[in-house]
Structure formats: structure tokens, C-alpha cells
SEFIZA-3560 file (N, C-alpha, C; in Angstrom, 3 decimals):
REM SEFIZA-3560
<numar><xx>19.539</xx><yy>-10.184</yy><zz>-107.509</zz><atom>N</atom></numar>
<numar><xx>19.557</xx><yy>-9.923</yy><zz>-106.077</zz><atom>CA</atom></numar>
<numar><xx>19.010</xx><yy>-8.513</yy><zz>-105.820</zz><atom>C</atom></numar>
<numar><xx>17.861</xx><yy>-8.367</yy><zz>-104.845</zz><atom>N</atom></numar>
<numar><xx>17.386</xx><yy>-7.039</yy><zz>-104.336</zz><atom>CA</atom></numar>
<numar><xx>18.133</xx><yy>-6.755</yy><zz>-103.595</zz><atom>C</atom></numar>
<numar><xx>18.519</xx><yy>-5.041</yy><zz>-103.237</zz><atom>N</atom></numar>
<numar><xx>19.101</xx><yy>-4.539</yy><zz>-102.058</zz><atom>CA</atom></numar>
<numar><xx>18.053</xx><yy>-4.613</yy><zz>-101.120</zz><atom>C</atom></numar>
<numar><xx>19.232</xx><yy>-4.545</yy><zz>-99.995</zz><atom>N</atom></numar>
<numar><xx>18.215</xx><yy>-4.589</yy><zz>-98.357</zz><atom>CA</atom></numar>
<numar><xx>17.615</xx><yy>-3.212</yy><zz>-98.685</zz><atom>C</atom></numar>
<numar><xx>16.353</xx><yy>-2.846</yy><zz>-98.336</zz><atom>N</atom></numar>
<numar><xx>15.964</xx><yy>-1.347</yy><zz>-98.324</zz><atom>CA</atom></numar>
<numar><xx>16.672</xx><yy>-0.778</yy><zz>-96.969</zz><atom>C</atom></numar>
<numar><xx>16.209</xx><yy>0.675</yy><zz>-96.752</zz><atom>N</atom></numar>
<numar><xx>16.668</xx><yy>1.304</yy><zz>-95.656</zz><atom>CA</atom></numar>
<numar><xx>15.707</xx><yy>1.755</yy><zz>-94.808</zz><atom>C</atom></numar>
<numar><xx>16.141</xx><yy>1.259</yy><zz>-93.905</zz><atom>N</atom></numar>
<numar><xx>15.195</xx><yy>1.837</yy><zz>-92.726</zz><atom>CA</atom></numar>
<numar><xx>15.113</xx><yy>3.071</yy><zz>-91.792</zz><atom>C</atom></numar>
<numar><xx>14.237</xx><yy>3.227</yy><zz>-91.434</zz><atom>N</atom></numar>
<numar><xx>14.289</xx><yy>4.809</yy><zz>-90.331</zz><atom>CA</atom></numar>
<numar><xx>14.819</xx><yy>4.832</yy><zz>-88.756</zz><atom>C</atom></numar>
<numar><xx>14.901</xx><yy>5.656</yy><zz>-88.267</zz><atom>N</atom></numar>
<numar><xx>14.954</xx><yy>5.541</yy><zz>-86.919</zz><atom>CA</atom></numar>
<numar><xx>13.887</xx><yy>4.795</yy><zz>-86.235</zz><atom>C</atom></numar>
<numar><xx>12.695</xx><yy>5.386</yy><zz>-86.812</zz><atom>N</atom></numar>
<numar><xx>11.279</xx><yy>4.889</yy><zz>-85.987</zz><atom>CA</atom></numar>
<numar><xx>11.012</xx><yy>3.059</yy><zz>-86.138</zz><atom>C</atom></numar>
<numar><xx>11.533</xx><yy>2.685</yy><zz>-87.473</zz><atom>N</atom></numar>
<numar><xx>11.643</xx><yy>1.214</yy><zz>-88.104</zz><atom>CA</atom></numar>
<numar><xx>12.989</xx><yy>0.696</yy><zz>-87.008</zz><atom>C</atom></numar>
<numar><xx>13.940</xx><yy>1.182</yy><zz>-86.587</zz><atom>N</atom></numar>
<numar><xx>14.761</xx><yy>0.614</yy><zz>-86.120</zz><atom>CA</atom></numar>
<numar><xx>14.597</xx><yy>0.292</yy><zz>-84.585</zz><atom>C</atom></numar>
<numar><xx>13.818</xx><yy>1.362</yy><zz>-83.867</zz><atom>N</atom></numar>
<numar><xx>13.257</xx><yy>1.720</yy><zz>-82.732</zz><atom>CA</atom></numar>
<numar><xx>12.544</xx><yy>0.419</yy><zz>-82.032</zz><atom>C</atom></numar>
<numar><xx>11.556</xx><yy>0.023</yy><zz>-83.474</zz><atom>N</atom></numar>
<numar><xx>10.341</xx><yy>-0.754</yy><zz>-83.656</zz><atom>CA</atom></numar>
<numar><xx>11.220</xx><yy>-1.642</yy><zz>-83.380</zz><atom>C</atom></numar>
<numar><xx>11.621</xx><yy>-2.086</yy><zz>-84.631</zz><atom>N</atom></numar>
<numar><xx>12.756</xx><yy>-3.249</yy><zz>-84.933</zz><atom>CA</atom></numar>
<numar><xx>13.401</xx><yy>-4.102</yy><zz>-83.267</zz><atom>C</atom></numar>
<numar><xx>14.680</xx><yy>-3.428</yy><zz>-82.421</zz><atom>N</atom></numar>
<numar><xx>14.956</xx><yy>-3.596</yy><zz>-81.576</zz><atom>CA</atom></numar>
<numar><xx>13.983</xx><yy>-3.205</yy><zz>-80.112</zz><atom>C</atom></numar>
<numar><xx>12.476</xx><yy>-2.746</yy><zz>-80.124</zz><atom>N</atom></numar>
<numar><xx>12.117</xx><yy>-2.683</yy><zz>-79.495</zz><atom>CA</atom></numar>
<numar><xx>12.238</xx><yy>-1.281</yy><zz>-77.816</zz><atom>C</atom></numar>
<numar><xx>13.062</xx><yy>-0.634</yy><zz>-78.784</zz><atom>N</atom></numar>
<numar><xx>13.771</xx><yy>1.048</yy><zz>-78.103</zz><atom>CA</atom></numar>
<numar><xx>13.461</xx><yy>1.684</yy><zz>-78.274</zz><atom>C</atom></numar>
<numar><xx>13.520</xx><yy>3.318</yy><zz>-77.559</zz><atom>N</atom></numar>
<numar><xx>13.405</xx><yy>4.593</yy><zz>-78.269</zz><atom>CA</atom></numar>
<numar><xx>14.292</xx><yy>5.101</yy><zz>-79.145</zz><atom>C</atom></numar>
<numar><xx>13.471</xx><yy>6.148</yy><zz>-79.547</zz><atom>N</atom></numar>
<numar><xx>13.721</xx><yy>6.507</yy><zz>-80.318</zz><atom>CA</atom></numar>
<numar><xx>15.573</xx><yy>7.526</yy><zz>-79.960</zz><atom>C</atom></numar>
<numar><xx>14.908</xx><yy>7.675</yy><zz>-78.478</zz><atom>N</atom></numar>
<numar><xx>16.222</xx><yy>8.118</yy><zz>-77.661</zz><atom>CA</atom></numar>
<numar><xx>17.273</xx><yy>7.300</yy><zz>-77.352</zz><atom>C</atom></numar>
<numar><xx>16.825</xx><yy>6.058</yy><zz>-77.644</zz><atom>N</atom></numar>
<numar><xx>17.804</xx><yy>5.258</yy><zz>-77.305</zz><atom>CA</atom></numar>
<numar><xx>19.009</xx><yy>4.935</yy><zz>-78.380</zz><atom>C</atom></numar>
<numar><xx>18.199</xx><yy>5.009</yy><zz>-79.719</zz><atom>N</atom></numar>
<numar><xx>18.724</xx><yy>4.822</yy><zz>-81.078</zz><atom>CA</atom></numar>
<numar><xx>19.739</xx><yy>6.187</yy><zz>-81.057</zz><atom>C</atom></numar>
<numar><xx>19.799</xx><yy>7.221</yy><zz>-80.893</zz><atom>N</atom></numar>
<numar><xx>20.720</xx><yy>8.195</yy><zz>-81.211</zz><atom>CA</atom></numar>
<numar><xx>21.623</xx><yy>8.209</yy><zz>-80.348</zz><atom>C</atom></numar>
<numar><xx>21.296</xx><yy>7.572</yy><zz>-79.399</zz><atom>N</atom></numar>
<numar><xx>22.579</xx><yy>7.532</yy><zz>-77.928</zz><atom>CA</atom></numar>
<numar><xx>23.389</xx><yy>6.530</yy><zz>-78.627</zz><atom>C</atom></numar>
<numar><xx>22.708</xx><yy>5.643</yy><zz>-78.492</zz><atom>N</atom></numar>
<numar><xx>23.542</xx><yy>4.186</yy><zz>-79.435</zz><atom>CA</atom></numar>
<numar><xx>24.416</xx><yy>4.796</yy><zz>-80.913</zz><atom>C</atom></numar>
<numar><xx>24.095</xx><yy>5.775</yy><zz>-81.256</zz><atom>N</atom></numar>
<numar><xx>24.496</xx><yy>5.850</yy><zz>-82.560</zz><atom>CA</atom></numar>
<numar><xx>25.812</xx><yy>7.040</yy><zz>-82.187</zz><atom>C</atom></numar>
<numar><xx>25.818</xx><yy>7.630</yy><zz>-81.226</zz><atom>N</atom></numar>
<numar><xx>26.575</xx><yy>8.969</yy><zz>-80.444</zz><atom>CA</atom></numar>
<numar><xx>27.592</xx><yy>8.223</yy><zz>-79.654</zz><atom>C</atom></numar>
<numar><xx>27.190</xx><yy>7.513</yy><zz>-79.061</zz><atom>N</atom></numar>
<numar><xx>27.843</xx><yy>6.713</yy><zz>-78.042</zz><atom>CA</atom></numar>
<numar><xx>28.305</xx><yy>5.155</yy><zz>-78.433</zz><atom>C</atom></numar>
<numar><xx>27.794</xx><yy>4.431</yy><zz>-78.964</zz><atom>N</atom></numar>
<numar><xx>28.206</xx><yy>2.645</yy><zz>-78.926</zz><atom>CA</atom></numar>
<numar><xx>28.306</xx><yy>2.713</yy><zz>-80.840</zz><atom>C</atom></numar>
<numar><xx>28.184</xx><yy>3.259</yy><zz>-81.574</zz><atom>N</atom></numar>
<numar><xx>28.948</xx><yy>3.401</yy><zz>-82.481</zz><atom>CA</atom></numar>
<numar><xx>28.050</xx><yy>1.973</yy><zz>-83.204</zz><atom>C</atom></numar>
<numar><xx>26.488</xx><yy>2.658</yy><zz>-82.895</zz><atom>N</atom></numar>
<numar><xx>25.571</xx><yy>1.699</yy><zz>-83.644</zz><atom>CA</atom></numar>
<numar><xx>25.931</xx><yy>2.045</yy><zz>-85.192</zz><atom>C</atom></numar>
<numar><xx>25.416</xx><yy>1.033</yy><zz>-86.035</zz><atom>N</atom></numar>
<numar><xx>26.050</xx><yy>1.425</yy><zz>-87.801</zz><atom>CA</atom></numar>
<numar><xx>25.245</xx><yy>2.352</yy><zz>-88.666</zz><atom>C</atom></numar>
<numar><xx>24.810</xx><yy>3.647</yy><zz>-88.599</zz><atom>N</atom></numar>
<numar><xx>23.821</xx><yy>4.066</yy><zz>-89.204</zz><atom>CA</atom></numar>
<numar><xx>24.542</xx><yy>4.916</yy><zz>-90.000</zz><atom>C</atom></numar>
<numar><xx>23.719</xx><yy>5.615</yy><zz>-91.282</zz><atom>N</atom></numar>
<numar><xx>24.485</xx><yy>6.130</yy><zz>-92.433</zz><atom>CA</atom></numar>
<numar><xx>23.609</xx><yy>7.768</yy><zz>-92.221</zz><atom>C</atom></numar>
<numar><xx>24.155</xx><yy>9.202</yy><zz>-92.945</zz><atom>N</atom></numar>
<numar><xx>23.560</xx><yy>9.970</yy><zz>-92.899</zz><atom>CA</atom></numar>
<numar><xx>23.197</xx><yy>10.494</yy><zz>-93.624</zz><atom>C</atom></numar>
<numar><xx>21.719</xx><yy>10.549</yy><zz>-94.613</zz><atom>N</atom></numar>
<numar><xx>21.315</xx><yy>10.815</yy><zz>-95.807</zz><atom>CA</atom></numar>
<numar><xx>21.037</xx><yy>12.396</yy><zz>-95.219</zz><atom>C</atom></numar>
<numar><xx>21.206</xx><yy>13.138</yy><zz>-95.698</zz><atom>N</atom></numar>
<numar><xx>20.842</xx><yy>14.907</yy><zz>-94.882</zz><atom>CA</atom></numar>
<numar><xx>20.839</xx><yy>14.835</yy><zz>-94.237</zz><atom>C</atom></numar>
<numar><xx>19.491</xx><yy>15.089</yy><zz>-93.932</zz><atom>N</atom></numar>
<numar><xx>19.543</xx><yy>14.882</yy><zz>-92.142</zz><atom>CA</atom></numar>
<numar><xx>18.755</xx><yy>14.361</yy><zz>-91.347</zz><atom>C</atom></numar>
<numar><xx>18.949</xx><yy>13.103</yy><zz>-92.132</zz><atom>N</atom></numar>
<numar><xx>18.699</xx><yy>11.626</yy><zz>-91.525</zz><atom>CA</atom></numar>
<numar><xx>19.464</xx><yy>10.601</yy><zz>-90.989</zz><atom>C</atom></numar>
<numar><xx>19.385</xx><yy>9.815</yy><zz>-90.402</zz><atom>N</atom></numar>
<numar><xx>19.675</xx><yy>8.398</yy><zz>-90.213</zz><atom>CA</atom></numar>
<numar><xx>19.259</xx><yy>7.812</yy><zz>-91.024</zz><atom>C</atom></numar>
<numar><xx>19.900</xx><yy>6.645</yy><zz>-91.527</zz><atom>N</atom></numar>
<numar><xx>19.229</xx><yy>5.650</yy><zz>-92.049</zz><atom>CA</atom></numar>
<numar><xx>20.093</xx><yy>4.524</yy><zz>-91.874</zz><atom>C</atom></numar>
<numar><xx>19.457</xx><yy>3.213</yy><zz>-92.069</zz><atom>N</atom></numar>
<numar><xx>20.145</xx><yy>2.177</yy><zz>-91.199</zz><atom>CA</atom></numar>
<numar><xx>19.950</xx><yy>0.833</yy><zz>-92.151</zz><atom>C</atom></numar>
<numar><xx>20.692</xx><yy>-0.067</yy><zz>-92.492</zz><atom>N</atom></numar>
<numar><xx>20.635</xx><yy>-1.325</yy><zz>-92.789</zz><atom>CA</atom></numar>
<numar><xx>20.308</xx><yy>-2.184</yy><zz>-91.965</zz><atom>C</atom></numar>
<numar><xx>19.475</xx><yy>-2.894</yy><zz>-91.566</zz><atom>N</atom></numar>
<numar><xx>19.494</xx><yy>-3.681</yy><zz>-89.988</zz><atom>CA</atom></numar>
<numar><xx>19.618</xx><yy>-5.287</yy><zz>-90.210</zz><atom>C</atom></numar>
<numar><xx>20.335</xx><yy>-5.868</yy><zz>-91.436</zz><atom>N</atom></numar>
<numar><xx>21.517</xx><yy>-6.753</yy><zz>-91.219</zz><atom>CA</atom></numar>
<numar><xx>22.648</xx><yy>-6.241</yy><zz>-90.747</zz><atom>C</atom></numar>
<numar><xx>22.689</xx><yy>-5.051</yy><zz>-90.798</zz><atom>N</atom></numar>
<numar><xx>24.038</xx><yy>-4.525</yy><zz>-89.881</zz><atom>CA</atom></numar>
<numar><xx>23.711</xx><yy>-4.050</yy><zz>-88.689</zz><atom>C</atom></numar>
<numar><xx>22.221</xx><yy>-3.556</yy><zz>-88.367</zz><atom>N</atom></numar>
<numar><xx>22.196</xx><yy>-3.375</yy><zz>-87.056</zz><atom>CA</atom></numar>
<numar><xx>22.112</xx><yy>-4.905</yy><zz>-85.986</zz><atom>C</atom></numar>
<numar><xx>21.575</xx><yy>-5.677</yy><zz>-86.873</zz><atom>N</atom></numar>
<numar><xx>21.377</xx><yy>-6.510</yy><zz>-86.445</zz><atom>CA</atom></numar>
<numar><xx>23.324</xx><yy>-7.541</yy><zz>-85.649</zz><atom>C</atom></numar>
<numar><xx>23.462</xx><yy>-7.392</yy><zz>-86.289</zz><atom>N</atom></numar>
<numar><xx>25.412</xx><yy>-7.914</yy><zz>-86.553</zz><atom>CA</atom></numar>
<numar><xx>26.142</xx><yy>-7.154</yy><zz>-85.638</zz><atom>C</atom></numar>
<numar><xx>25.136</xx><yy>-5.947</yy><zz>-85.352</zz><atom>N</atom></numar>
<numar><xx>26.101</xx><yy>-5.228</yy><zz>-84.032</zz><atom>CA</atom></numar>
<numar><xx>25.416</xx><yy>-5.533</yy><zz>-82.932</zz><atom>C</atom></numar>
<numar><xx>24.196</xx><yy>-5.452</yy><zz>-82.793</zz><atom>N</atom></numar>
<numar><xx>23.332</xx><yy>-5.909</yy><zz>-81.905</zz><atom>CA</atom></numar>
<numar><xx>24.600</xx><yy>-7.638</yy><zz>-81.102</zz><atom>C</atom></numar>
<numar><xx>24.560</xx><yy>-8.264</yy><zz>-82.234</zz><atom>N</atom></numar>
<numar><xx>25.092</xx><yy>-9.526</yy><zz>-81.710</zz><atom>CA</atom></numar>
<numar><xx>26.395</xx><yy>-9.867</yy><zz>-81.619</zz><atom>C</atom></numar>
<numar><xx>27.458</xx><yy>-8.784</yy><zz>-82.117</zz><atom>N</atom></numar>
<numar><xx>28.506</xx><yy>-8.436</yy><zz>-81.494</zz><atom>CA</atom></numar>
<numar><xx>28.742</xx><yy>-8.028</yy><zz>-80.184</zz><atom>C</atom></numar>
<numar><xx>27.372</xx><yy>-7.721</yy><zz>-79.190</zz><atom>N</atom></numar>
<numar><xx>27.403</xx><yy>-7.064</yy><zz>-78.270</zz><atom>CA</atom></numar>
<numar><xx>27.562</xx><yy>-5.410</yy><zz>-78.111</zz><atom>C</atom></numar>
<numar><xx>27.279</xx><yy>-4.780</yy><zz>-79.380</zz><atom>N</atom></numar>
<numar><xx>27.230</xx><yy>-3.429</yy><zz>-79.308</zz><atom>CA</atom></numar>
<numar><xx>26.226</xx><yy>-2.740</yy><zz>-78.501</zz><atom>C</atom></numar>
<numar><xx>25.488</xx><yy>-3.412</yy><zz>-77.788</zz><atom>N</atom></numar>
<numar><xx>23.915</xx><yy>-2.435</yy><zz>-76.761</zz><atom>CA</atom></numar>
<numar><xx>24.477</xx><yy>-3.030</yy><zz>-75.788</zz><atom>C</atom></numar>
<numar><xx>25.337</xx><yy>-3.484</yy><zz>-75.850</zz><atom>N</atom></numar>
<numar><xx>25.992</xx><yy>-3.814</yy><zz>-74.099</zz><atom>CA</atom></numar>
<numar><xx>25.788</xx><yy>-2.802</yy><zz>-72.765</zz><atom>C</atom></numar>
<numar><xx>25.518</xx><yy>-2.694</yy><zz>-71.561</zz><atom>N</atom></numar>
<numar><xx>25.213</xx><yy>-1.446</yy><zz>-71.011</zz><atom>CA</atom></numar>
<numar><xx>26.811</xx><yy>-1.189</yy><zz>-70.649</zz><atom>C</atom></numar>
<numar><xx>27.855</xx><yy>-1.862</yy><zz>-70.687</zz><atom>N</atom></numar>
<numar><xx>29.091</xx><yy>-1.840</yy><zz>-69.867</zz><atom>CA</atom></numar>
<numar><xx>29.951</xx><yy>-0.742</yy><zz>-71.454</zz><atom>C</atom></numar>
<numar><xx>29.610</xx><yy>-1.109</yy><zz>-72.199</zz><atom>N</atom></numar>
<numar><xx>30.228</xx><yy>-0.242</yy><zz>-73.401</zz><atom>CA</atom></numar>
<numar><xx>30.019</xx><yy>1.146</yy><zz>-73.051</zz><atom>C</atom></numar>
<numar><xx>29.132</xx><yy>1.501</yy><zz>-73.126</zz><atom>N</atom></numar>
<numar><xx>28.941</xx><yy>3.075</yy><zz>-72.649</zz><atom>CA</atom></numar>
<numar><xx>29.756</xx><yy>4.118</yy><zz>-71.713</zz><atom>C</atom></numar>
<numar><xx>30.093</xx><yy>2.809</yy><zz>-70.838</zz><atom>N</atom></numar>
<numar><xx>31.040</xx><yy>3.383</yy><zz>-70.329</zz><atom>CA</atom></numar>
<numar><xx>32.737</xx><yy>4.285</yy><zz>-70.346</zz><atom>C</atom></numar>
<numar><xx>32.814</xx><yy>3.400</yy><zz>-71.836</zz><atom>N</atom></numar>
<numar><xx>34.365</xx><yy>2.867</yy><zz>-72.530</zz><atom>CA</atom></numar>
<numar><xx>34.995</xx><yy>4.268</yy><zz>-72.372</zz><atom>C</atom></numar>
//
């Protein structure tokens, strides 16, 4: 079995179709799943994906 590789902000951006601003709000705020290699993000996106469809980009969450 291969590991999932890891992806970037800019790959995740792509990925869900967002900014790049949007990805760090999400990650500050809605408690998107990203990991912090220095001083990076980096992201699995079977797990972004799994939050995505948990309803984690909800606009009503932000509010919480």
C-alpha cells in the first residue's frame, strides 16, 4: 500500500476550487484538517475531502 502524498495549499486551493485565502480562514476558523510541517500547511485531501462532506465549508459554521 502507497501513502496518500501531501499536498499544498495551492493543490488544495486547486483541489476545492478556493483561495488561497480561503484555505487559511478555513483552517483558522472551521477547523479544516491540515498538518504543520515548519512553516507550512500540508494537507491529506481524503481528509479534506471527509470534512468538506461533513459539512465543514458550511457558511453558517463560521459563525459558531
Amino acid at each position: 500500500m502507497t501513502a496518500e502524498p501531501w499536498a499544498s495549499v495551492d493543490q488544495i486551493a486547486e483541489h476545492l476550487g478556493v483561495t488561497r485565502d480561503s484555505i487559511y480562514r478555513w483552517i483558522d476558523r472551521k477547523g479544516l484538517p491540515a498538518h504543520r510541517v515548519g512553516r507550512l500547511w500540508k494537507f491529506q485531501v481524503s481528509e479534506v475531502d471527509g470534512w468538506v462532506r461533513a459539512g465543514g465549508a458550511n457558511e453558517e459554521k463560521e459563525h459558531e
